[in-house]
C-alpha positions as CSV (number, residue, x, y, z in Angstrom):
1,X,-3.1,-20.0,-5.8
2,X,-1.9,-16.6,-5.7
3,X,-4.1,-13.2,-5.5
4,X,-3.5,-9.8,-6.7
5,X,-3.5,-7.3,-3.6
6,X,-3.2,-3.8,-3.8
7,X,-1.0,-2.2,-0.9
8,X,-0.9,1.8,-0.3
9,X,2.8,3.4,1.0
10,X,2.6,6.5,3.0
11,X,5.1,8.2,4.6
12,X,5.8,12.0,6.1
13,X,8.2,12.2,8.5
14,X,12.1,11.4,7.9
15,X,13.3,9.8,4.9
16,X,9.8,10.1,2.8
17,X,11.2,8.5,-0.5
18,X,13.8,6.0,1.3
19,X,10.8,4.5,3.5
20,X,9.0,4.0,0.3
21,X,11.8,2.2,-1.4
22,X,12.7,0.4,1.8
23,X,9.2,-1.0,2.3
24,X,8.8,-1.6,-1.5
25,X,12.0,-4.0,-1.1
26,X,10.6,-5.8,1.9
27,X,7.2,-6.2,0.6
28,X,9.0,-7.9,-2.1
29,X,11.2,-10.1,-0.1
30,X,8.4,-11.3,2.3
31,X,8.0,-15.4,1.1
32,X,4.6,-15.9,-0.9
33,X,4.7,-12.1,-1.8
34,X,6.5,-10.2,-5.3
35,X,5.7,-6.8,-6.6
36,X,4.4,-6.8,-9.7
37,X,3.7,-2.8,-10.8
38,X,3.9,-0.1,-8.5
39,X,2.8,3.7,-9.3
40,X,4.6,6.7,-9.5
41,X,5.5,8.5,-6.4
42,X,3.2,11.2,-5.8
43,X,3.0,14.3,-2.9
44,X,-0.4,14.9,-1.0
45,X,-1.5,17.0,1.3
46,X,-2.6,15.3,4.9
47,X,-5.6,14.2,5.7
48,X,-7.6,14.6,8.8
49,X,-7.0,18.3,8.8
50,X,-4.0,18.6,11.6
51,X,-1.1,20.6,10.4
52,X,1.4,18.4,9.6
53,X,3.9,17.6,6.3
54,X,2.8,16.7,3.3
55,X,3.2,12.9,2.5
56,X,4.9,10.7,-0.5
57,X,2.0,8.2,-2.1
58,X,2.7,5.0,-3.8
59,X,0.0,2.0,-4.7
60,X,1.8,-1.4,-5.2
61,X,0.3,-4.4,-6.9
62,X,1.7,-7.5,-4.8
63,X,1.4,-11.1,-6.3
64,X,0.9,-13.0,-3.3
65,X,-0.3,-16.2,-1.8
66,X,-0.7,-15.2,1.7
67,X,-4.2,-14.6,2.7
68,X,-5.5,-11.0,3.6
69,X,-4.5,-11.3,7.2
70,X,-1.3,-12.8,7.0
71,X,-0.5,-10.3,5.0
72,X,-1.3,-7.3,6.9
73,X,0.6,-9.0,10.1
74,X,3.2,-9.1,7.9
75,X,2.6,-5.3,6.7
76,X,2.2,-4.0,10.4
77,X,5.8,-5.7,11.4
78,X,7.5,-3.8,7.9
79,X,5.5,-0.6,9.6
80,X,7.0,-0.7,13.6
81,X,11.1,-1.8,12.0
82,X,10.4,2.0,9.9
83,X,9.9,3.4,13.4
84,X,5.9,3.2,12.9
85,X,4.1,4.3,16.6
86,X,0.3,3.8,16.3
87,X,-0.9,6.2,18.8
88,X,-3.8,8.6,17.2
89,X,-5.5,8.4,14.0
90,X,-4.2,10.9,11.2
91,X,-0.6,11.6,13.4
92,X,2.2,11.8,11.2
93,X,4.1,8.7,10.4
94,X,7.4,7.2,9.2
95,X,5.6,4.6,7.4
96,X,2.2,3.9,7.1
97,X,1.1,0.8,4.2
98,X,-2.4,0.1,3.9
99,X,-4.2,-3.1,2.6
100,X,-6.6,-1.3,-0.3
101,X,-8.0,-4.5,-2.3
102,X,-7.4,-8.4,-2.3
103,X,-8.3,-9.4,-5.6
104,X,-11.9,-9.9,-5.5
105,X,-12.3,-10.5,-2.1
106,X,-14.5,-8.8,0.3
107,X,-13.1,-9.0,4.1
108,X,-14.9,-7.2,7.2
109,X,-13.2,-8.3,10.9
110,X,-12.5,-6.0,13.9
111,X,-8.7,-5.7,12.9
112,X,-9.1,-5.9,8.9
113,X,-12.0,-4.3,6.1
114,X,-11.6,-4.9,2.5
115,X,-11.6,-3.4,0.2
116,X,-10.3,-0.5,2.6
117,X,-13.1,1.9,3.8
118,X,-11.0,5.0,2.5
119,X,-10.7,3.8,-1.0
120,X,-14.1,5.8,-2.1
121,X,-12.5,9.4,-0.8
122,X,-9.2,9.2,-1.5
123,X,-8.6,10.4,-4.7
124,X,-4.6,9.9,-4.9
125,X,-5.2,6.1,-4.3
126,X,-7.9,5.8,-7.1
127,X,-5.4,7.3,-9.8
128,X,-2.7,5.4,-8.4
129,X,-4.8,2.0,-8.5
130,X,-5.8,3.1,-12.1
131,X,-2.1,3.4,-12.8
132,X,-1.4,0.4,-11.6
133,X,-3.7,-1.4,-13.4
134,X,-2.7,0.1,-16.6
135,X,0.6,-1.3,-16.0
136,X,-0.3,-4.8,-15.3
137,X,-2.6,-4.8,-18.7
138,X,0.5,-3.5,-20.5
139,X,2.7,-6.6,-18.9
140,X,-0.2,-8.6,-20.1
141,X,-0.2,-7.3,-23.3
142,X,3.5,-7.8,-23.8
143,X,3.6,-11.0,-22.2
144,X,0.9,-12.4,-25.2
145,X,3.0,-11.2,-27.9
């Protein structure tokens, strides 16, 4: 059975917009995973308050039929090929893809929390996930007629 997850790019260092399309194409290629809609690319400003470059935003909707934690082993390894280094929270980052929601799941482990804990203050992600959503209504939509 698959699920719809919701998967938030990031990027500010390098490339911005080629790490977005690169991880959007191996999100897509993973087995048991497709892109259904993604949102428009959009610039924010950092959070965490350390002066830094601004990054590139992007919320994906992923059919998949991996389960929550497969697929964020599978997100971390897309992360470290862009050159991802997890040192300190809020440092600047190649590539940075977050697991937002799983369908109607709610998941709390030491390495995993869904629906993410950031969702509530980051505005950018709720516009993007409303986006999204539009989208996949509109596929819906067309797909009945």
């Amino acid at each position: 059975m698959s699920e719809i997850a919701y998967i938030a790019l990031g990027s500010n260092l390098g490339d911005r917009r080629g790490y977005l399309e690169r991880a959007r194409a191996e999100i897509d290629a993973i087995p048991g995973c497709h892109v259904i809609a993604a949102s428009t690319i959009e610039e924010t400003a950092p959070l965490g308050g350390l002066d830094q470059p601004a990054y590139l935003n992007q919320m994906l909707a992923v059919d998949t039929t991996l389960d929550p934690a497969d697929l964020l082993t599978r997100l971390h390894a897309i992360e470290r090929a862009a050159g991802r280094a997890r040192s300190t929270k809020w440092d600047s980052r190649t590539l940075d893809l977050d697991l937002v929601i799983f369908d109607d799941r709610t998941v709390n482990t030491p390495t995993l929390t869904i629906p993410h804990p950031g969702l509530a203050d980051r505005a950018f992600w709720q516009r993007e996930i409303a986006e999204v959503r539009a989208a996949l209504r509109n596929l819906t939509t067309t797909a009945d007629e």
